[in-house]
C-alpha positions as a printed NumPy array, in Angstrom:
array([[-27.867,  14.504,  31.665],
       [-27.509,  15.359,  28.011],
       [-23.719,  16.969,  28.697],
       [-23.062,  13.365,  30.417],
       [-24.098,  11.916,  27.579],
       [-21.863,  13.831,  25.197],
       [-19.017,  12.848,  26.876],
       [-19.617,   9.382,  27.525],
       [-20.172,   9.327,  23.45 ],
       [-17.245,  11.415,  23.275],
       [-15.258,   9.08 ,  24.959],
       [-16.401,   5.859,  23.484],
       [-15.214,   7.513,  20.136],
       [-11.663,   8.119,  20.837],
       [-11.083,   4.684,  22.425],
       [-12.346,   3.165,  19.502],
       [ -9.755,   5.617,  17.704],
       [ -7.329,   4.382,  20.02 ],
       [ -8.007,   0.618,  18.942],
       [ -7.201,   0.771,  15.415],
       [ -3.364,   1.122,  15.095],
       [ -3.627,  -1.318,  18.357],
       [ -5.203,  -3.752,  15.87 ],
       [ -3.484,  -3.402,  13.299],
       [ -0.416,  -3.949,  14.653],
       [ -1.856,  -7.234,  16.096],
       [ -1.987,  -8.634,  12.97 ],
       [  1.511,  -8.201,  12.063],
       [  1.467,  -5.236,   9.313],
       [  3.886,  -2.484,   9.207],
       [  2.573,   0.839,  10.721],
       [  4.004,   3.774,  10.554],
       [  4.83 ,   5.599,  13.66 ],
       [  3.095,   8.928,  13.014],
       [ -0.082,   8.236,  11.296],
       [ -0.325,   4.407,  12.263],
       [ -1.395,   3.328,   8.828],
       [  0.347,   0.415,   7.058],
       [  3.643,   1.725,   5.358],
       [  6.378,  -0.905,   4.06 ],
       [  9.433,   1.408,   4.483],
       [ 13.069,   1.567,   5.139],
       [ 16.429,   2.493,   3.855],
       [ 17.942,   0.327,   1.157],
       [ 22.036,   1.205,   1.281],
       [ 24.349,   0.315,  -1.934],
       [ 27.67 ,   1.715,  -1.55 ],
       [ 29.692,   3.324,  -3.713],
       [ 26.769,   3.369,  -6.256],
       [ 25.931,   7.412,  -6.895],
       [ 22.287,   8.691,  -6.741],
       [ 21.724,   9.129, -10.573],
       [ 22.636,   5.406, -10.923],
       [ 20.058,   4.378,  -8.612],
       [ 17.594,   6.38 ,  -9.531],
       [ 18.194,   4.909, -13.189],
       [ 18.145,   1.359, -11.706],
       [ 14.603,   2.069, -10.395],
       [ 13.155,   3.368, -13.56 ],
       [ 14.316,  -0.021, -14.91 ],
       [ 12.42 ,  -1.527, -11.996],
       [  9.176,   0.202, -12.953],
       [  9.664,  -0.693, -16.69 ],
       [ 10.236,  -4.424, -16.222],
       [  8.32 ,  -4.917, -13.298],
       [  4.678,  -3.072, -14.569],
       [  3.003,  -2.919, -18.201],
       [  2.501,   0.392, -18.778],
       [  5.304,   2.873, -16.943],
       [  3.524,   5.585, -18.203],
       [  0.637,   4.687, -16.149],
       [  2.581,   4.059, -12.902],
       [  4.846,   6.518, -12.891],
       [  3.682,  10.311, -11.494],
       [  6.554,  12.243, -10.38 ],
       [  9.978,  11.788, -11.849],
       [ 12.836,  14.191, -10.688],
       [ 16.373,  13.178, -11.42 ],
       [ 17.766,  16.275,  -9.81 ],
       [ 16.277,  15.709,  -6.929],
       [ 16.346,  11.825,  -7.327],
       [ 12.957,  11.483,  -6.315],
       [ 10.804,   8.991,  -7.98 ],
       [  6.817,   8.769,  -6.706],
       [  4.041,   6.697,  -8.63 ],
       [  1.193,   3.942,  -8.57 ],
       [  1.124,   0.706,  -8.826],
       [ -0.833,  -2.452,  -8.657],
       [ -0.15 ,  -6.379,  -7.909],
       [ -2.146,  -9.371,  -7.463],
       [ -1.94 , -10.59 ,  -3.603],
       [ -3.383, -14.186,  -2.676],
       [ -5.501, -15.063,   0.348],
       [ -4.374, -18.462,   1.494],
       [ -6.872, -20.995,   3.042],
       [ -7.202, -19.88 ,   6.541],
       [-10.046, -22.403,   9.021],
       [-12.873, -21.804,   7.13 ],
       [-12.416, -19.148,   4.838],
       [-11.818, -19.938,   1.416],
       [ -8.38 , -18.818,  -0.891],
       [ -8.804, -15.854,  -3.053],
       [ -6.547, -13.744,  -5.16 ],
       [ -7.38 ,  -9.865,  -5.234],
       [ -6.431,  -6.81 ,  -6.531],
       [ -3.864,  -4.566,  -4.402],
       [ -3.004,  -0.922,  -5.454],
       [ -0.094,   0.972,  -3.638],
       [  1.499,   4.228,  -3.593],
       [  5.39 ,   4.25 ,  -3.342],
       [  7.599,   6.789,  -3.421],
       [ 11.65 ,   6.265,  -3.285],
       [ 14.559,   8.756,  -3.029],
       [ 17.984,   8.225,  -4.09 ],
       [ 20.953,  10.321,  -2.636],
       [ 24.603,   9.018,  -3.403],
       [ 25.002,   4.922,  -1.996],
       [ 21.409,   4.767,  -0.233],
       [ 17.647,   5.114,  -0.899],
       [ 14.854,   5.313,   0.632],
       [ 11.566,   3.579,   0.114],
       [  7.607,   3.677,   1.32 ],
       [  5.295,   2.19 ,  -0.425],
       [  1.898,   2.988,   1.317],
       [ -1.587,   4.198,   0.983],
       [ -2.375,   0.238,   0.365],
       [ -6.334,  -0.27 ,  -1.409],
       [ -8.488,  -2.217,  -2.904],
       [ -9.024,  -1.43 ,  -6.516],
       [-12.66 ,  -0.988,  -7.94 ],
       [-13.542,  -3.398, -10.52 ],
       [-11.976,  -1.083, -13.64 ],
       [ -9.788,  -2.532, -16.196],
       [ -5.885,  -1.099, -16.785],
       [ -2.704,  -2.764, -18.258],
       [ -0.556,  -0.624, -15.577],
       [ -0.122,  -3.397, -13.213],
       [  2.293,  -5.611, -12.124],
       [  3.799,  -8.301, -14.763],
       [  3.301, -11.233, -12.186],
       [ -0.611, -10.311, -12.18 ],
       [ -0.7  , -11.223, -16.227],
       [ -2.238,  -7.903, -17.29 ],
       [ -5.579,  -6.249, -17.053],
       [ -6.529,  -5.314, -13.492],
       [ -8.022,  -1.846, -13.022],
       [ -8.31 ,   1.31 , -14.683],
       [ -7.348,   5.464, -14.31 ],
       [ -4.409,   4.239, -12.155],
       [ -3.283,   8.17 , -13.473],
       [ -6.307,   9.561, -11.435],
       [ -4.957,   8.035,  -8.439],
       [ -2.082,  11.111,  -7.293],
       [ -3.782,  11.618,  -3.842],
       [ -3.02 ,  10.047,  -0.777],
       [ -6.059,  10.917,   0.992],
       [ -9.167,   8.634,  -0.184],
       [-11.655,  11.499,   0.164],
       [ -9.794,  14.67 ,  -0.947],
       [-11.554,  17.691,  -1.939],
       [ -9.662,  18.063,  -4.569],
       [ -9.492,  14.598,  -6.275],
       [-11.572,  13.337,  -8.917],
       [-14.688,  11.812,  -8.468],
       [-13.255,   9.036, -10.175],
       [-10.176,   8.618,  -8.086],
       [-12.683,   8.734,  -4.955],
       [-14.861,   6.113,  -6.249],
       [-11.708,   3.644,  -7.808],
       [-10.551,   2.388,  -4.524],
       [-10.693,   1.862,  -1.15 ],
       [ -7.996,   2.105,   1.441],
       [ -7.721,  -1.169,   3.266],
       [ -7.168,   0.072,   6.779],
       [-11.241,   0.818,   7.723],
       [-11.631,  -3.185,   6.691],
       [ -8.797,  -3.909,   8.864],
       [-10.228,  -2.112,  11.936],
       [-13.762,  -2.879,  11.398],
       [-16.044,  -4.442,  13.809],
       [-17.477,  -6.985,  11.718],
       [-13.845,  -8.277,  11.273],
       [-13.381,  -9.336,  14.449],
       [-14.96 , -11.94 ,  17.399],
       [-17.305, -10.907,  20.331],
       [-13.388, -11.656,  22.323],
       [-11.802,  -8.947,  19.481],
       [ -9.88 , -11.92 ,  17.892],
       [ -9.797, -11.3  ,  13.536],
       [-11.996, -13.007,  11.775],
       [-10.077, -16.183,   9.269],
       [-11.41 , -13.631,   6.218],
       [ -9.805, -11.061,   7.702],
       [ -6.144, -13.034,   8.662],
       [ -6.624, -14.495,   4.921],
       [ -6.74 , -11.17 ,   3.535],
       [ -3.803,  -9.756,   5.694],
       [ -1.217, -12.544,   4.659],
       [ -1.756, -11.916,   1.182],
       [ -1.302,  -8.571,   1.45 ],
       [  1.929,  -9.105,   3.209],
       [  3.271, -11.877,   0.924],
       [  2.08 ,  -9.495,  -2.318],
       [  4.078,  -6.339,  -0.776],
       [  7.048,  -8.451,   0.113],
       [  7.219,  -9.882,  -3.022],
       [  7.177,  -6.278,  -4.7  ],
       [ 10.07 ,  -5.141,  -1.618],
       [ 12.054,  -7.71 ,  -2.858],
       [ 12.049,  -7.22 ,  -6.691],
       [ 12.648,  -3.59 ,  -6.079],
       [ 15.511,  -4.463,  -3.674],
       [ 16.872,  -6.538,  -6.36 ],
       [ 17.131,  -4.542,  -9.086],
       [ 18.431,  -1.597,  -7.051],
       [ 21.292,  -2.908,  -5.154],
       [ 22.139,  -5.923,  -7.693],
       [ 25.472,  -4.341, -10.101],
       [ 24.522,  -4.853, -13.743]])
């Protein structure tokens, strides 16, 4: 009886595994293929424009773009052409039925590399910033949104070897888009939840296209 249990437990955990990515996906976010969490990527091509120029254009794109580079940036290679840092933006919830508007704080991770007429982009690890104070955000935001944005190098939320302040400054937003509570006794997401998704996709596609801008636009 007990091993019956075990693996009708068992089995109830992986399909609810199996739901999240199906969820997510559902609401219209970009997944990546492998590890089905939300990942804004792609390959922006500039011809004739060589990899050092590019990678210059993005450094530019970081400097006008966020308050404090310094802050945002945390892995610069020009031989490589390999730029990787964090970031944060203001996203805002439109009215949605019932639930109210609401603007709210959205770090990401992005990392871009630059090879001669192309790069390529993903900006991932999306999460809601604790309630900390930093000037390294974006310039649209108008300052001041959350702190030790330098603690935040690791993609995984609960690493080992983070610091207990990197694993206590955010959240990543993918267990609020898959939770239970989220959703209707028919699985249909909750007007919170649908708020909170559109900003986040406005907020990212607004930072896509500034990037995309300033990289492929000739000075």
């Amino acid at each position: 009886m007990k091993n019956i249990l075990w693996v009708l437990l068992l089995s109830l955990a992986v399909q609810a595994r199996g739901q999240a990515p199906v969820r997510r996906a559902a609401l219209g976010l970009p997944l990546d293929s492998v590890t089905h969490r939300v990942s804004y990527h792609g390959t922006l091509l500039v011809p004739g424009v060589p990899a050092a120029e590019l990678y210059g254009r993005a450094q530019e794109w970081v400097a006008r773009e966020f308050e404090d580079s310094r802050q945002v940036l945390h892995l610069t290679d020009p031989a490589r052409g390999v730029l990787i840092g964090r970031a944060m933006t203001m996203a805002h919830g439109p009215l949605v039925e019932n639930a109210s508007p609401r603007d709210f704080q959205l770090s990401f991770l992005f990392c871009l590399r630059f090879t001669d007429g192309r790069c390529t982009y993903e900006f991932t690890d999306l999460s809601y910033p604790s309630n900390l104070v930093t000037s390294a955000t974006s310039s649209s935001s108008g300052g001041q949104v959350a702190d030790a944005l330098a603690e935040w190098t690791n993609k995984n939320l609960n690493s080992r070897i983070s610091t207990a302040e990197a694993q206590t400054a955010r959240a990543r937003i993918e267990p609020d888009l898959e939770s239970d509570t989220n959703y209707d006794s028919k699985g249909r997401p909750r007007p919170r939840l649908l708020r909170d998704v559109r900003g986040i996709d406005t907020a990212m596609r607004a930072v896509l296209a500034s990037f995309s801008q300033t990289t492929a636009t000739k000075p």
